[in-house]
Backbone bond lengths (Angstrom), bond angles and torsions (degrees), N, CA, C in turn:
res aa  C-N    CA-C-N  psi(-1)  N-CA   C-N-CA  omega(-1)  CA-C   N-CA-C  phi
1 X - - - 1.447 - - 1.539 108.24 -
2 X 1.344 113.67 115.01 1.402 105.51 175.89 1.757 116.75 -78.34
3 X 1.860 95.38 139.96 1.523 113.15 164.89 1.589 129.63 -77.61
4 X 0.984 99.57 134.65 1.756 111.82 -177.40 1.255 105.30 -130.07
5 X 1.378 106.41 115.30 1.680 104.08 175.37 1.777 119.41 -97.88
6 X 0.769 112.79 142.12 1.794 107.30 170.83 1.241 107.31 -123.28
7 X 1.253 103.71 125.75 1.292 136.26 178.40 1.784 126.15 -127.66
8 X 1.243 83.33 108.88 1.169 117.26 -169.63 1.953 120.80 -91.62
9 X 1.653 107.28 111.71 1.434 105.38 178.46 1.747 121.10 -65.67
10 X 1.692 104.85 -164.50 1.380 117.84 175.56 1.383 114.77 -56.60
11 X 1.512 102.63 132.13 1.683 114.65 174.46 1.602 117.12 74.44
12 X 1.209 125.09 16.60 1.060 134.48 -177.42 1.763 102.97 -93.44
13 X 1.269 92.52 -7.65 1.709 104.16 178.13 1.488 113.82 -75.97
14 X 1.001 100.37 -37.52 1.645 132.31 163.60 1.289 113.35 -38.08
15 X 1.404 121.64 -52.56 1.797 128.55 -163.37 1.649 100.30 -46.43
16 X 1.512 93.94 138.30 1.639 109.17 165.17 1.857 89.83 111.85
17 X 0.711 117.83 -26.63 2.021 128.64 177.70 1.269 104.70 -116.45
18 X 1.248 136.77 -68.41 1.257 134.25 -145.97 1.654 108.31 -77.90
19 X 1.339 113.44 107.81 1.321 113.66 175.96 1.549 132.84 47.86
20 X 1.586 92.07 55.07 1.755 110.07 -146.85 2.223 98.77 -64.72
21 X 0.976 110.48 -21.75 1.643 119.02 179.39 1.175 98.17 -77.33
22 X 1.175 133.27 1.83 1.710 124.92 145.70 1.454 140.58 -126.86
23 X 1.472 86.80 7.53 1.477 105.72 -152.40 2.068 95.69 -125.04
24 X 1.109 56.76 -48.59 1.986 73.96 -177.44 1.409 97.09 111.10
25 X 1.726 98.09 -158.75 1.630 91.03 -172.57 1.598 88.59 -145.18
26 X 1.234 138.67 46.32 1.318 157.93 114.22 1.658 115.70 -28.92
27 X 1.031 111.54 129.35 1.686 97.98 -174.30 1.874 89.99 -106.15
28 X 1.075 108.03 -173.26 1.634 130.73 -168.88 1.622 87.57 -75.28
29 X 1.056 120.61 -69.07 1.432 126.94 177.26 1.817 114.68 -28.21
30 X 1.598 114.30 -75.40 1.240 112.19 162.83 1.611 132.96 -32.32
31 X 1.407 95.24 -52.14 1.257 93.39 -176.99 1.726 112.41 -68.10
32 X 1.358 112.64 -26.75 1.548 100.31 -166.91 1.739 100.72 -87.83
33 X 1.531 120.38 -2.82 1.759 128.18 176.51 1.383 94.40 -73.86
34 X 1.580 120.41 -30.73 1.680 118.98 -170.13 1.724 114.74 -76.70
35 X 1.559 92.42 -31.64 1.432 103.67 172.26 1.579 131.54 -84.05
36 X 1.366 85.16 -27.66 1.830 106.29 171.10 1.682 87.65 -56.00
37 X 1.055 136.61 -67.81 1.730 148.84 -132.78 1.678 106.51 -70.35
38 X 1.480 87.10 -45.63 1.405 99.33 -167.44 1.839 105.27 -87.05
39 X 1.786 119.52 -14.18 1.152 111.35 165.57 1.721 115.87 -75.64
40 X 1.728 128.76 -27.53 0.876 82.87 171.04 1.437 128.55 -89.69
41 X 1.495 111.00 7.51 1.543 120.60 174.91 1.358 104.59 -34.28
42 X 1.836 100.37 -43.64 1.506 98.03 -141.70 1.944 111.81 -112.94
43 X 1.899 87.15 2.02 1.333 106.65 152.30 1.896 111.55 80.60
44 X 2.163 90.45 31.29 1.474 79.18 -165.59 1.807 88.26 -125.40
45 X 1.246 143.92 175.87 0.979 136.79 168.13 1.440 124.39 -104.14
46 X 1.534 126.79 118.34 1.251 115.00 -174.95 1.455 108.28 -130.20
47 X 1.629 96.64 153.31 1.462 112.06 -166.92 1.643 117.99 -100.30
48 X 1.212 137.43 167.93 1.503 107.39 -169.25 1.874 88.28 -146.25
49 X 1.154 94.43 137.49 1.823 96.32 168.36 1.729 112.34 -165.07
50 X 1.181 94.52 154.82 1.526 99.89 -139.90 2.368 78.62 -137.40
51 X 1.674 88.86 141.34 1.631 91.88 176.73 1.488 84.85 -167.91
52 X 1.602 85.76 150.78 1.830 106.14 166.91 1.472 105.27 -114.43
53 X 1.352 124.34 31.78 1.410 130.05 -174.60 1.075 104.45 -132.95
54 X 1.672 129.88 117.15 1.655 118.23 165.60 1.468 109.15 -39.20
55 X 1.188 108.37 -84.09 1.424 113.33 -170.55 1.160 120.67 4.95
56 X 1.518 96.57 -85.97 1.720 105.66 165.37 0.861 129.21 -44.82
57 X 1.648 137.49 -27.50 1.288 109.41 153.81 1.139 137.68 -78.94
58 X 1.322 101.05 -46.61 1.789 96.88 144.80 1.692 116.63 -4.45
59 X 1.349 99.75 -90.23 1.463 112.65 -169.78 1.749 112.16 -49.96
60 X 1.379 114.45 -20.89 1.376 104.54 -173.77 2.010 101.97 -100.17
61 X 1.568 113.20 -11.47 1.423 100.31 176.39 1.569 92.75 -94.81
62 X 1.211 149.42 44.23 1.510 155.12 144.21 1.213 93.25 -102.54
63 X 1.873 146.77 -81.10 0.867 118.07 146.35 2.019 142.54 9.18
64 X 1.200 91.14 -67.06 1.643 79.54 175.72 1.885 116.46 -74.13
65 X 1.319 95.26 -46.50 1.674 113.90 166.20 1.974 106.03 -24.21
66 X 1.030 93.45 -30.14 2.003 100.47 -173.88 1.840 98.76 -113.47
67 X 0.978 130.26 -11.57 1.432 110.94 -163.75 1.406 102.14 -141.35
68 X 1.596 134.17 -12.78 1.119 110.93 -166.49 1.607 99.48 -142.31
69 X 1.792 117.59 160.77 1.032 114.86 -168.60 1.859 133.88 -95.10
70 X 1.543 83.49 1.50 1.765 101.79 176.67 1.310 111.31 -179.79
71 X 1.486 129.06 152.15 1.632 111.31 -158.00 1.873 78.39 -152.95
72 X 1.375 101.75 131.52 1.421 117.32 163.59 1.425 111.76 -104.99
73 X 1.445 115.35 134.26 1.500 119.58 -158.93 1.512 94.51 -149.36
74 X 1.697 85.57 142.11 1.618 104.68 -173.86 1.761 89.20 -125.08
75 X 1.000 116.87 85.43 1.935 107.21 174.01 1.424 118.00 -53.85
76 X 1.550 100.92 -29.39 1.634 96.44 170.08 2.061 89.95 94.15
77 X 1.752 90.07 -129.34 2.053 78.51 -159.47 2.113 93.41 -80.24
78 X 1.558 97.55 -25.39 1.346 112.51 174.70 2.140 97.91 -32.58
79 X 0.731 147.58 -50.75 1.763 149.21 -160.56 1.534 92.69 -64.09
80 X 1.499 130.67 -41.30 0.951 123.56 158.89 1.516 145.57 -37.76
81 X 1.641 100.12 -48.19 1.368 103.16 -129.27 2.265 77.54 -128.94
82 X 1.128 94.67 -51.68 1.956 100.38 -165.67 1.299 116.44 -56.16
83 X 1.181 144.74 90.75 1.564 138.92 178.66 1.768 97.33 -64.75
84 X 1.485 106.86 -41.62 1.331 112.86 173.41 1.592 128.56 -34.69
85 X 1.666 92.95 -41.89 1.548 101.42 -173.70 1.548 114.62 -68.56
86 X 1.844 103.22 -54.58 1.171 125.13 157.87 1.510 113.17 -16.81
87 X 1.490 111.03 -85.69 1.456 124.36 -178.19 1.719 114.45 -39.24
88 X 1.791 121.32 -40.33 0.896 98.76 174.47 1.327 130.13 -86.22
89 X 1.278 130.16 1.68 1.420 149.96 143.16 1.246 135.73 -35.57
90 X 1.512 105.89 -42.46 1.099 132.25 172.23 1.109 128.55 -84.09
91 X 1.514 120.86 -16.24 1.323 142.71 -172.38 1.701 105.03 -115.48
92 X 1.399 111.11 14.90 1.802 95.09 169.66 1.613 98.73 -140.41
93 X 0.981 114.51 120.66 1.588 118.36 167.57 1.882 132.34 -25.24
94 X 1.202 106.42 -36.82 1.375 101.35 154.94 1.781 125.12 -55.51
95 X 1.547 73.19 142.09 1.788 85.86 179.65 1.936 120.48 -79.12
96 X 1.032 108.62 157.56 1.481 106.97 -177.58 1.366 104.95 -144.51
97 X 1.609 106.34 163.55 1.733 108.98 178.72 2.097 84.31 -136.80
98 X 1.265 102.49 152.35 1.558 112.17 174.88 1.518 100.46 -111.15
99 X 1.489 112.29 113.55 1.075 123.10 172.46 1.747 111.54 -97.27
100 X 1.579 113.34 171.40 1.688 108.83 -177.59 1.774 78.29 -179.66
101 X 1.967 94.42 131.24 1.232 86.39 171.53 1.645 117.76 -103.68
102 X 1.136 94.52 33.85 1.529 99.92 -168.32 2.059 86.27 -125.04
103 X 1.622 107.17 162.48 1.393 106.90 158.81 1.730 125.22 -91.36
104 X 1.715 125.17 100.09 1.321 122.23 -163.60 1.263 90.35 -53.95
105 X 1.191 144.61 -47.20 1.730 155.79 -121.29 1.951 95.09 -94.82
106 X 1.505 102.14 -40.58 1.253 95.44 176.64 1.639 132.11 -92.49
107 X 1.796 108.08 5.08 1.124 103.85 -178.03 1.418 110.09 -113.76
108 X 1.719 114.25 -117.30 1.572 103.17 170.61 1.490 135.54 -51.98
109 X 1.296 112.97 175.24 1.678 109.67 -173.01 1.295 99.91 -87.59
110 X 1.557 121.29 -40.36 1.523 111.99 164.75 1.727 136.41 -52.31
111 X 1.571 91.04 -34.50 1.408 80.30 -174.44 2.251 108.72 -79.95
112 X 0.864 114.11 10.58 1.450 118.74 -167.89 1.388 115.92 -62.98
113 X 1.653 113.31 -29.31 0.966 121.76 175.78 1.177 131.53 -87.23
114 X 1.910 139.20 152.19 1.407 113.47 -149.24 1.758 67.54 -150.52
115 X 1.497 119.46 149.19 1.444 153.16 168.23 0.783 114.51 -119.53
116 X 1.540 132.22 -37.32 1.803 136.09 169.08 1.434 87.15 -70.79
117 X 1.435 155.19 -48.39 1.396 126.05 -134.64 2.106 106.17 -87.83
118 X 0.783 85.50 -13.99 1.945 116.16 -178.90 1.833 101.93 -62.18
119 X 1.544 122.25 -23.03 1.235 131.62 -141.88 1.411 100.41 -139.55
120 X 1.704 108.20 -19.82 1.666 118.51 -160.36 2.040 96.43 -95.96
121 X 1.318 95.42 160.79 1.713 85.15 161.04 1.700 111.90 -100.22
122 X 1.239 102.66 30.51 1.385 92.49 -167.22 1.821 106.30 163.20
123 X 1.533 108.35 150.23 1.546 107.76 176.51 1.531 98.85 -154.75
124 X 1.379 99.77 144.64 1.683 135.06 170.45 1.186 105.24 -113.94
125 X 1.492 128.61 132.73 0.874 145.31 -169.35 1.764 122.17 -148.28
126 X 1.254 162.76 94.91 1.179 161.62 174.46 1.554 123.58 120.86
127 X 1.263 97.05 -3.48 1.502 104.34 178.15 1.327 135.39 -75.62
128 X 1.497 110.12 11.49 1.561 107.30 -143.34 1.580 143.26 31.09
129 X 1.362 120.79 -138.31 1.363 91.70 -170.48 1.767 120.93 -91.14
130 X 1.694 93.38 25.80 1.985 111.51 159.89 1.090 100.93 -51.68
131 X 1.508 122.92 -51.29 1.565 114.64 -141.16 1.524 106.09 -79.17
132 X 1.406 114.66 -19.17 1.519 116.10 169.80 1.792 107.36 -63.43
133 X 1.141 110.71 -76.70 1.330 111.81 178.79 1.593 96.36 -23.03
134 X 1.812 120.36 -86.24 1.069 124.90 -151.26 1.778 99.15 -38.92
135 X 1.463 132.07 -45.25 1.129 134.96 -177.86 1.509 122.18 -62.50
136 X 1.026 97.35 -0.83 1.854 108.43 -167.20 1.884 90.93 -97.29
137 X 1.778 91.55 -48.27 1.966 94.32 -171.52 1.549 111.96 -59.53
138 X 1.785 105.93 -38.18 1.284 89.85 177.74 1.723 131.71 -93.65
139 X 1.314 100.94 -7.22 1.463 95.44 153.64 1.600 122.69 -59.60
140 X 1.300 101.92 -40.37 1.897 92.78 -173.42 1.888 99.70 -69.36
141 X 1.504 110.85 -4.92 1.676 92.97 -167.57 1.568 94.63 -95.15
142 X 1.607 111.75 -37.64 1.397 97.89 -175.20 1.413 108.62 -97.40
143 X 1.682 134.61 38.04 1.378 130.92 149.11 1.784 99.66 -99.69
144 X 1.977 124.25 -10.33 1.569 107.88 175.18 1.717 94.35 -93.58
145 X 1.520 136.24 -22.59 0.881 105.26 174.77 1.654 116.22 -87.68
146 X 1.063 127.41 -0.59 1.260 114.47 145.32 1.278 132.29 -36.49
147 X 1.583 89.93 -75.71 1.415 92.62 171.28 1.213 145.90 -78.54
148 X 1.417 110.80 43.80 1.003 137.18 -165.61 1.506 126.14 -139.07
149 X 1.265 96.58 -28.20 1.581 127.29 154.29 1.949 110.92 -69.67
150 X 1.317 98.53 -53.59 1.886 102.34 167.04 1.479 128.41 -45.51
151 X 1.386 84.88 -33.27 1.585 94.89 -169.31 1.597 125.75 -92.66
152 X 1.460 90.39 -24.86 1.605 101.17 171.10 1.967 107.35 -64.07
């Protein structure tokens, strides 16, 4: 059964309060019961971890880099700002997609810019907490056409 981790940046702990007219008012919790539901729909197992500390995430996408088979990541303001995060992304063979349930592109001038997406195979952006799901479906499609590509 393939693993998918989601990993989730700073203040995302927050969701359901924090600036709900952009955010929604979904908490971190909900959204990952929506994703729990639809993994075993889709028959894959996913793990969920949540930090307001680079480090730690850092340390937990090295972690996934060894144990898991695709990791959807929201860095939060970190996509901005972490070359760190970036770099360790870039440096572990698992695949990733950068999710955001808000649009960076449509709000501040700072947040426009993305360092995880450079490292990602892919980004969702404005959907709220769709774009996780949608990121969950296409990891399970491009870990069967992987493996499917291996096998030929």
């Amino acid at each position: 059964m393939p693993v998918i981790d989601v990993i989730n940046g700073p203040n995302l702990n927050l969701l359901g309060t924090r600036e709900p007219k952009v955010y929604g008012t979904d908490t971190l919790d909900d959204i990952n019961n929506k994703i729990g539901a639809l993994a075993k729909q889709l028959d894959v197992e996913v793990r969920f971890f949540q930090s307001n500390h680079e480090g730690e995430i850092i340390d937990r996408l090295h972690e996934s880099g060894r144990d898991a088979d695709f990791i959807i990541i929201n860095a939060g303001a970190y996509t901005h700002t972490s070359i760190a995060i970036r770099d360790a992304l870039a440096g572990i063979d698992t695949p990733a997609i950068e999710v955001h349930l808000s649009n960076p592109e449509a709000r501040e001038t700072f947040r426009r810019g993305s360092y995880i997406a450079a490292a990602a195979v892919g980004k969702i952006t404005g959907l709220g907490y769709h774009g996780y799901l949608l990121a969950l479906r296409f990891a399970v499609d491009y870990l069967k056409n992987i493996s499917e590509v291996e096998s030929s």
